[in-house]
C-alpha positions as CSV (number, residue, x, y, z in Angstrom):
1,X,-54.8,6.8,44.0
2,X,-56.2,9.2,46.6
3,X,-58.6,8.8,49.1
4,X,-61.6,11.6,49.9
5,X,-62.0,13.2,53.4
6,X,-65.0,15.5,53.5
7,X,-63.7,18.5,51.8
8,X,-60.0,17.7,52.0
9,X,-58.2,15.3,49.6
10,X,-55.6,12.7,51.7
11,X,-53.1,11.0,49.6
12,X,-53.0,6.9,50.9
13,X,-50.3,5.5,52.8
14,X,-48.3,4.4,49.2
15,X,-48.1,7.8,47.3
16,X,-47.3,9.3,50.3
17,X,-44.2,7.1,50.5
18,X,-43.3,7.5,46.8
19,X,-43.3,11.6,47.8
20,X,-41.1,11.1,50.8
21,X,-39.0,9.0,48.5
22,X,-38.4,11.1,46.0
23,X,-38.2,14.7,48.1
24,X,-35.2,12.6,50.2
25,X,-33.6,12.3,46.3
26,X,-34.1,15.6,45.8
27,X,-32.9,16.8,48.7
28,X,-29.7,14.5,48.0
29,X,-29.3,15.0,44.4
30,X,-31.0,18.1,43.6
31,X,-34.0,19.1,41.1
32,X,-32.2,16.2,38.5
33,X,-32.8,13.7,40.6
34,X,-36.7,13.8,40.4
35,X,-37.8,12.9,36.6
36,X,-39.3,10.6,34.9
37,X,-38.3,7.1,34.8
38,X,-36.6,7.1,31.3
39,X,-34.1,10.1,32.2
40,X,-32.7,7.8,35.4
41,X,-31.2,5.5,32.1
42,X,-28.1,6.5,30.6
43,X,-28.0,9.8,28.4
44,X,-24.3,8.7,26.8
45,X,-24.5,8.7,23.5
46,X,-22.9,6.0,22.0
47,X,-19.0,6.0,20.6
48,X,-19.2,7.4,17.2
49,X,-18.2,5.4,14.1
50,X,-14.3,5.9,13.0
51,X,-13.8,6.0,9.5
52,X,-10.7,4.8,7.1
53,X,-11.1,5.9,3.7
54,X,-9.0,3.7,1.3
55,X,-8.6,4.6,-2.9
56,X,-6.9,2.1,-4.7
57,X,-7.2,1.1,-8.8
58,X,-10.1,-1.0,-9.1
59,X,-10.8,-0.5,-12.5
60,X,-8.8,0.8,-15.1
61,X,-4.8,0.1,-16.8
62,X,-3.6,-0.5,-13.6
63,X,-6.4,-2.4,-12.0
64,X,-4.2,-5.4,-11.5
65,X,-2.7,-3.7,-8.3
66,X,-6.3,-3.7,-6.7
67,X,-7.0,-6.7,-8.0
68,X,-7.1,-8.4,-4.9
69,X,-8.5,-5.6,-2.9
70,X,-11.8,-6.7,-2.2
71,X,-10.2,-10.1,-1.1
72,X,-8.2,-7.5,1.1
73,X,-11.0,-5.5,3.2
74,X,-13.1,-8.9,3.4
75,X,-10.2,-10.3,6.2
76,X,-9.6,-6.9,7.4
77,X,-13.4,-6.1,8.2
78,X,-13.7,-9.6,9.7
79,X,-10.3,-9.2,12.2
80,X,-11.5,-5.3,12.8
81,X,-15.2,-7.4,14.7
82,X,-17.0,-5.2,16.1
83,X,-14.1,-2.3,16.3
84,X,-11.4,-0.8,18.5
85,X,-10.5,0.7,21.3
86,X,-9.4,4.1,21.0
87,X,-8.6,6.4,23.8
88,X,-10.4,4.2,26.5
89,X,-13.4,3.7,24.3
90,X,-14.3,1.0,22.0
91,X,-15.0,2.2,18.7
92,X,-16.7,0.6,15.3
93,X,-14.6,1.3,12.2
94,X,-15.9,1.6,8.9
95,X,-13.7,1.5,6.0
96,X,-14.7,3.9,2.9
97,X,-13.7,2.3,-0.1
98,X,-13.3,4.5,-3.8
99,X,-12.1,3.4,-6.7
100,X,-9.7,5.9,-8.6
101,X,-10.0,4.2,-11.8
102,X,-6.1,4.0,-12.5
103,X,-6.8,7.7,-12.7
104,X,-4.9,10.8,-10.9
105,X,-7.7,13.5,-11.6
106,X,-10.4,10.5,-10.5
107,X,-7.9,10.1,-7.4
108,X,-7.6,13.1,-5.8
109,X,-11.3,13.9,-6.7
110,X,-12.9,10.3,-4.5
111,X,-10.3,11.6,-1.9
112,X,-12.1,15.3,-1.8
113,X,-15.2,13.1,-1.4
114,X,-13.8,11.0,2.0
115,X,-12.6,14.1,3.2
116,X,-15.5,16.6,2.7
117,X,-18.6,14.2,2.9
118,X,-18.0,10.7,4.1
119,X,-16.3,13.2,7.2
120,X,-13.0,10.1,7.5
121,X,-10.0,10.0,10.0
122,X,-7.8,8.3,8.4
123,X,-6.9,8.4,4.6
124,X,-5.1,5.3,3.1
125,X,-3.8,5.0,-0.7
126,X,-1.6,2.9,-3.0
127,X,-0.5,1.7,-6.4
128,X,1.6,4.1,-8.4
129,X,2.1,7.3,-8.6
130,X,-1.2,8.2,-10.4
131,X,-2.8,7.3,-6.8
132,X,-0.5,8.3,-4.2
133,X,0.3,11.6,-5.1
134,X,-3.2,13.2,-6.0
135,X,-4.2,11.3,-2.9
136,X,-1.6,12.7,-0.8
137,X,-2.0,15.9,-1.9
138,X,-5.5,16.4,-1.4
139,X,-4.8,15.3,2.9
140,X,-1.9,17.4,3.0
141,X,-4.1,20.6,2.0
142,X,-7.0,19.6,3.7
143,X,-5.0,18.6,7.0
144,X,-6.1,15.1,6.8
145,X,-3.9,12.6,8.4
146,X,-2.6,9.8,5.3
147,X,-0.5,6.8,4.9
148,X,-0.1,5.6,1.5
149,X,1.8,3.0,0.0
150,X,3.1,0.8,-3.3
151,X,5.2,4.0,-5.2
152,X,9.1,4.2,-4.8
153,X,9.6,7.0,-1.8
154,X,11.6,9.4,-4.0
155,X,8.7,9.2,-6.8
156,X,6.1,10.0,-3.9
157,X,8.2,12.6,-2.2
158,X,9.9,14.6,-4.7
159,X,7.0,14.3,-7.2
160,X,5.7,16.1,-4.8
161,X,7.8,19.0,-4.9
162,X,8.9,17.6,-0.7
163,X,11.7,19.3,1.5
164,X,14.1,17.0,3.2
165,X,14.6,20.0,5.6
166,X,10.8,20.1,6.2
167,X,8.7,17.4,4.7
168,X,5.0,17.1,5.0
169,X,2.9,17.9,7.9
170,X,-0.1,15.1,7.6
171,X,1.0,13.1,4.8
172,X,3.4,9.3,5.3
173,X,4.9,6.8,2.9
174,X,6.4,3.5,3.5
175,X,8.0,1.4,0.0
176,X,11.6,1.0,-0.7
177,X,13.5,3.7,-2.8
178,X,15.3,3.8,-7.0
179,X,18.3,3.9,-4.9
180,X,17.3,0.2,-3.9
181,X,16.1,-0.6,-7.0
182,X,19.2,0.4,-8.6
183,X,21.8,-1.2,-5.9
184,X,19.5,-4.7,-6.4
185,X,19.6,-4.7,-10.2
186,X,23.0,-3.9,-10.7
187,X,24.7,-6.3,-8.3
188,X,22.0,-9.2,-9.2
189,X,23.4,-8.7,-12.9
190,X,26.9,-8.3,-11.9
191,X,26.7,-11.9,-10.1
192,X,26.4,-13.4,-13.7
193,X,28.9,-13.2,-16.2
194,X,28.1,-10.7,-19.4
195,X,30.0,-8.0,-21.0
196,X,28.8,-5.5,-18.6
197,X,27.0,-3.5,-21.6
198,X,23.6,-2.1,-20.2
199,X,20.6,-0.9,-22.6
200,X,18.0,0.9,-21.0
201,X,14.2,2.4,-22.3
202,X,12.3,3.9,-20.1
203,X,7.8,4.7,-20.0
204,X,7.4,8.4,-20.3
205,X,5.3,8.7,-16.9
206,X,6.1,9.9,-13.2
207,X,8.0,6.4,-12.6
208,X,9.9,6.3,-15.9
209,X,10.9,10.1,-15.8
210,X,12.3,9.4,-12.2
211,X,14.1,5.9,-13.0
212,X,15.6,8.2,-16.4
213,X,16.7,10.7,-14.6
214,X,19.0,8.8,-12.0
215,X,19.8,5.4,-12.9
216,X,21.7,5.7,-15.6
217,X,24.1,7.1,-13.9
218,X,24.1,5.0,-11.0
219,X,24.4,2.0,-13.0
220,X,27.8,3.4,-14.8
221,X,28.8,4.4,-11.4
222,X,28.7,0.9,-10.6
223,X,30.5,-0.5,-13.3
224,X,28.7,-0.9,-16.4
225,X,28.3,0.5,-19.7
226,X,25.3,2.0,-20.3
227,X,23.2,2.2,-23.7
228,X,20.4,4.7,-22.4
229,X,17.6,5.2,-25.0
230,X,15.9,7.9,-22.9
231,X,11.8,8.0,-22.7
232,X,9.8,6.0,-25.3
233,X,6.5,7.5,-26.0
234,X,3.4,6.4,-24.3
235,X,1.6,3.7,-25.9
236,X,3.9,2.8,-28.5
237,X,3.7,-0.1,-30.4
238,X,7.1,0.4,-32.4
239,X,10.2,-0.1,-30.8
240,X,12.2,-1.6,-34.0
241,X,14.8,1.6,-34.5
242,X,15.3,0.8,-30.0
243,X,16.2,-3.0,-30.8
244,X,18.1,-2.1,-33.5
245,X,20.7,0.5,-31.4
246,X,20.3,-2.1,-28.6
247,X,21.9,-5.1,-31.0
248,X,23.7,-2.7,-32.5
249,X,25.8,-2.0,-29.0
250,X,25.5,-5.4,-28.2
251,X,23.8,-5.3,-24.8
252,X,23.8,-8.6,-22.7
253,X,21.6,-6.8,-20.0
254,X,18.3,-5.1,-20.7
255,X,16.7,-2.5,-18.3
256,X,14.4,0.2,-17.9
257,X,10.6,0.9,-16.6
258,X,7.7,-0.5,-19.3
259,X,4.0,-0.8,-18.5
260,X,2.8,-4.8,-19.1
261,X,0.9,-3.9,-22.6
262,X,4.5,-1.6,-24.0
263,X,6.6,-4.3,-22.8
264,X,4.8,-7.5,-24.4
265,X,5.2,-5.3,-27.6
266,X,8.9,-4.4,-27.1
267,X,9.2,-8.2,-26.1
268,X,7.9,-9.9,-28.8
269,X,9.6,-7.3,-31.7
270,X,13.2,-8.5,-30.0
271,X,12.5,-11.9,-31.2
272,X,11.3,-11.3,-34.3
273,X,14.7,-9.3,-34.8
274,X,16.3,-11.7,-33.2
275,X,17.5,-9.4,-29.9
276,X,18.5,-12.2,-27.5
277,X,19.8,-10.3,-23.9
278,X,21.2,-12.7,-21.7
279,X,19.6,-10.9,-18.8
280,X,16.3,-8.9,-19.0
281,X,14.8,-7.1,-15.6
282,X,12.0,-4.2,-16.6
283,X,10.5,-2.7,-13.4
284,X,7.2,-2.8,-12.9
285,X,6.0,-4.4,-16.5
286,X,6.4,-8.4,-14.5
287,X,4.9,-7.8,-11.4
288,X,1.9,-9.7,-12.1
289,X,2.3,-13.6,-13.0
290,X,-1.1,-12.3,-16.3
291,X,1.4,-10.2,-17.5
292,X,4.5,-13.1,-17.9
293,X,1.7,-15.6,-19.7
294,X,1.0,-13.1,-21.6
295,X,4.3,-13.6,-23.0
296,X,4.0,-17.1,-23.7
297,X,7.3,-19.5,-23.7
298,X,9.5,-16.6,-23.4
299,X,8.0,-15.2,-20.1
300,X,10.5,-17.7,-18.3
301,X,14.0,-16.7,-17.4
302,X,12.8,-13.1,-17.2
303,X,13.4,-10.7,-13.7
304,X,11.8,-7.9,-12.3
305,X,12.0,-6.3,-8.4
306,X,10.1,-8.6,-5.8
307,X,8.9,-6.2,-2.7
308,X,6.9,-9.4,-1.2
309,X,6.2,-12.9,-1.8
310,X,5.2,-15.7,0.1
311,X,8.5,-16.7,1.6
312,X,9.0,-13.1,3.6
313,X,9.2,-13.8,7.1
314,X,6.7,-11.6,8.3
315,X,3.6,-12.0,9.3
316,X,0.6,-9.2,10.3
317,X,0.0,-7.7,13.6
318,X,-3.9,-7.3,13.0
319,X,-4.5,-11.3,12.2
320,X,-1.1,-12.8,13.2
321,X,-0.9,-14.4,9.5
322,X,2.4,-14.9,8.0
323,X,3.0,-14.1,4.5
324,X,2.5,-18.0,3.1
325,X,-0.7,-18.0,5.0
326,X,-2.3,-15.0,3.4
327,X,-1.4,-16.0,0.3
328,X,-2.6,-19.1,0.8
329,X,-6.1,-17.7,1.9
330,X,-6.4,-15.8,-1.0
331,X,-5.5,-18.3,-3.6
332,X,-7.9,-20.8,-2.2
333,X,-10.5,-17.7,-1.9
334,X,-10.2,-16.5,-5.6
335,X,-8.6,-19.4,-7.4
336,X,-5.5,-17.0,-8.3
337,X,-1.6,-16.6,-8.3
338,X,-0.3,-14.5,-5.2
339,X,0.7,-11.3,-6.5
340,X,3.0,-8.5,-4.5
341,X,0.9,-5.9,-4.1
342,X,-1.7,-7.9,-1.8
343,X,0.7,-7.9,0.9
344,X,1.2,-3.7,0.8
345,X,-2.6,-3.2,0.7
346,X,-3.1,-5.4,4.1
347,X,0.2,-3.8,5.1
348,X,-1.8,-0.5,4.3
349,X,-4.6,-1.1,6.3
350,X,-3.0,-2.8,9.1
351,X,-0.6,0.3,9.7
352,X,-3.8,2.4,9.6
353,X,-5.5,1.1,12.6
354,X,-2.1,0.8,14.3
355,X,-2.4,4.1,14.4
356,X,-5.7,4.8,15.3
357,X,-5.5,2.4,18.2
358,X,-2.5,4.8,19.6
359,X,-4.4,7.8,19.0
360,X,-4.6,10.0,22.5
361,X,-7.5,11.7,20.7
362,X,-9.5,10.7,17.9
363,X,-8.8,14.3,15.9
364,X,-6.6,14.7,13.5
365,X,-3.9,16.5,15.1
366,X,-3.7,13.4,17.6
367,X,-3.9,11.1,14.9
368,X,-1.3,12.4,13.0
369,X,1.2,12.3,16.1
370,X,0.5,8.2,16.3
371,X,1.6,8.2,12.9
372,X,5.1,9.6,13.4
373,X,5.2,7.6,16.5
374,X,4.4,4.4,14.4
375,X,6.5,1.3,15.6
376,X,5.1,-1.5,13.9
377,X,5.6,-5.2,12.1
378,X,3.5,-5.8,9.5
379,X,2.9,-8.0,6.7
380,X,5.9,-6.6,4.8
381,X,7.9,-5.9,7.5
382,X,8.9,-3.4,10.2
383,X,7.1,0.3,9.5
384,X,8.4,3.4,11.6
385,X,8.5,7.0,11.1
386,X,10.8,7.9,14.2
387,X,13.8,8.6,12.1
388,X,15.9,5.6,12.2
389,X,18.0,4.2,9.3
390,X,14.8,3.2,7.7
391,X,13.7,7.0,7.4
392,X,15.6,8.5,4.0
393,X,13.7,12.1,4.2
394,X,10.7,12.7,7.0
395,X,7.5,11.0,5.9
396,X,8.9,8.4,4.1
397,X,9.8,4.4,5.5
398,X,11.8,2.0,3.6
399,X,10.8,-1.4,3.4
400,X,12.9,-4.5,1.8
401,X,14.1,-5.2,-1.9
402,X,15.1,-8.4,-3.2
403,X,15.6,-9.8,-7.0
404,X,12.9,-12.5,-8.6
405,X,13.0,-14.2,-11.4
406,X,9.7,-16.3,-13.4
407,X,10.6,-19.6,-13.8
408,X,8.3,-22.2,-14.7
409,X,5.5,-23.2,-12.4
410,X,3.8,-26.3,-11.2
411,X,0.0,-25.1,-10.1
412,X,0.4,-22.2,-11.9
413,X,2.2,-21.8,-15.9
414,X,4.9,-19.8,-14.0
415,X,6.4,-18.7,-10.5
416,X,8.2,-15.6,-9.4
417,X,11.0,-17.1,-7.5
418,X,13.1,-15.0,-5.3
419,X,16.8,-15.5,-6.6
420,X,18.8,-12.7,-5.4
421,X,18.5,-11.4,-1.6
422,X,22.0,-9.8,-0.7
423,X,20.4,-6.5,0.5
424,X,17.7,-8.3,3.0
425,X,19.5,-11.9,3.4
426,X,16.6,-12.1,5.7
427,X,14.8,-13.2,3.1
428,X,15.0,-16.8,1.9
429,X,16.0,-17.4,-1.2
430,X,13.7,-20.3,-4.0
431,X,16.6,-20.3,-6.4
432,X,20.2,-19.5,-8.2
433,X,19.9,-16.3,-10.4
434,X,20.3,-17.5,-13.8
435,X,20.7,-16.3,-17.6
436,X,17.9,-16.7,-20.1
437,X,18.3,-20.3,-21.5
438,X,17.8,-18.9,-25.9
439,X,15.4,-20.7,-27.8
């Protein structure tokens, strides 16, 4: 408003004080302190979104290790709120989920997409080496911090061609070791009495080629006689002229590495040729409690390699639930048996923003160092890459092996009972170790 004076224009007694006002800000503050009255609010732009891109087998042979998963980022998402503090500043977190469908090409391709177009921080896998290694391999030559899981640490590492003397510069494993597996089978058998006479088959894929190449050997250097029948060929759905050198060398104790589908075949051919082992443990073909019914009455008595059940004490540092508890959740979520990998893909993401939380920086570089700095209990137990006795080779963290056995159930048809714990006496044990009761 201004007020006319003859020829002269006088500004009114308010403007006038709104100009001494703002010259006295000026003067002050200098030319930025006059502007309009949206520039005097904040200009900060607000903390960007981190990102955790996660690949896991949703669909596919090996969907049964991401079976749970969705269950898995659900409770995650929900303790993550609305995000973390990172450096000083709060942070939302969005996790990236792709599905490699139980493929290694599909794998390392969804991981090219995190890294190249969703723009992520932080790359998580697991299940098998058909995920971890094409996953792995695609951070390492991208420089993209990653922390996978669920593949034993010799299978992740050497498969990938790995150094001791060097390692990996962006790329970090945590899951126990075939020199656990082996020490675990061969003194759970050795606490029952056979003949000591040892038949092993073995899948011909990046596991079974592994487990072929060094257990053998291991097992006779423990004391018993080994019948190795060397790699059978994928999909088969023949093993009469295996059963037949098996009986044939009379072997109380059956081993080796099967997929679920090869070993229900190779199962059900030894009783109709009447192949009755007193003890039968094949890695990875009972993880899952589908795979035992599949099996019918002669799931029970069977063993396989627990790496977590309900009755580990641990318990995670993102939602301070223990191991019964989360199983708990997700069997009264989904209406399904607890299976072992459900604890190593919270583990997974638990670790993950662990580490982002320590970041100094959020690049990769600074990301990276929080990983080798990692100090942490989770779900499955304590994860470090400072290179303690846990550490076998740089990159790589050990976590607990114990013996299970399916024995028959009460909620569910059967239940994997832990029955043999001398290397982790930590862990409780559900029940003696015991031969297969014959038909």
């Amino acid at each position: 408003m201004k007020v006319k004076s003859g020829k002269h224009v006088v500004p009114d007694a308010k403007v006038d004080k709104q100009r001494r006002t703002l010259l006295k800000l000026a003067a002050a503050g200098g030319a930025g302190a006059i502007a309009s009255p949206w520039m005097f609010q904040s200009s900060r732009a607000a903390p960007r979104t981190v990102k955790i891109g996660m690949v896991s087998p949703e669909t596919g042979p090996i969907a049964a290790f991401g079976e749970a998963d969705k269950f898995v980022l659900a409770g995650v998402r929900k303790a993550l709120g609305d995000g973390i503090v990172i450096a000083g500043e709060k942070h939302p977190v969005e996790i990236v989920y792709k599905d490699s469908q139980s493929n290694p090409n599909r794998a390392a391709e969804v991981t090219a997409q995190l890294i190249n177009n969703d723009k992520v921080d932080l790359v998580i896998g697991s299940s098998t080496s058909d995920t971890v290694i094409p996953v792995s391999d695609q951070c390492e030559l991208a420089g993209v911090p990653c922390v996978t899981s669920d593949d034993p640490w010799q299978v992740w590492f050497f498969g990938r061609k790995g150094d001791p003397k060097k390692g990996f510069e962006w790329t970090y494993h945590f899951f126990w070791g075939l020199d656990q597996l082996g020490g675990l089978f061969a003194d759970m058998w050795l606490s029952l009495p056979t003949n000591k006479m040892l038949g092993t088959l073995w899948s011909n894929d990046g596991d079974g080629n592994n487990a072929n190449e060094h257990l053998p050997d291991f097992f006779k250097s423990k004391g018993l006689d080994v019948k190795n029948l060397g790699l059978y060929s994928n999909n088969a759905d023949d093993f009469s002229a295996q059963i037949a050198e098996l009986k044939k060398a009379n072997c109380e104790v059956l081993s080796g590495v099967f997929t679920p589908p090869e070993f229900a075949t190779f199962w059900t051919q030894c009783a109709q040729q009447s192949y009755r082992p007193k003890i039968v443990t094949p890695a990875k073909a009972l993880l899952f409690p589908a795979a035992v019914e599949a099996l019918g009455d002669r799931g029970a008595g069977l063993s396989t390699e627990v790496w977590w059940s309900p009755h580990h004490p641990f318990k995670s540092g993102l939602t301070g639930q223990t191991a019964q508890q989360f199983c708990d959740a997700y069997t009264a979520a989904s209406g399904k048996q607890w299976t072992q990998p459900i604890g190593f893909k919270h583990a997974n993401l638990e670790v993950a923003i662990d580490i982002l939380k320590r970041a100094k920086k959020l690049e990769p570089s600074a990301v990276r160092d929080a990983i080798v700095q990692t100090d942490y209990q989770s779900l499955v137990g304590p994860i470090a890459w400072k290179g303690g006795p846990t550490n076998p080779v740089p990159n790589a963290c050990t976590t607990p092996l114990v013996g299970g056995q399916w024995k028959k159930g009460s909620k569910f048809k059967y239940d994997l009972h832990v029955v043999f714990n001398q290397p982790a006496p930590n862990i409780p044990l559900d029940s003696p170790f015991e031969p297969i009761h014959q038909a």
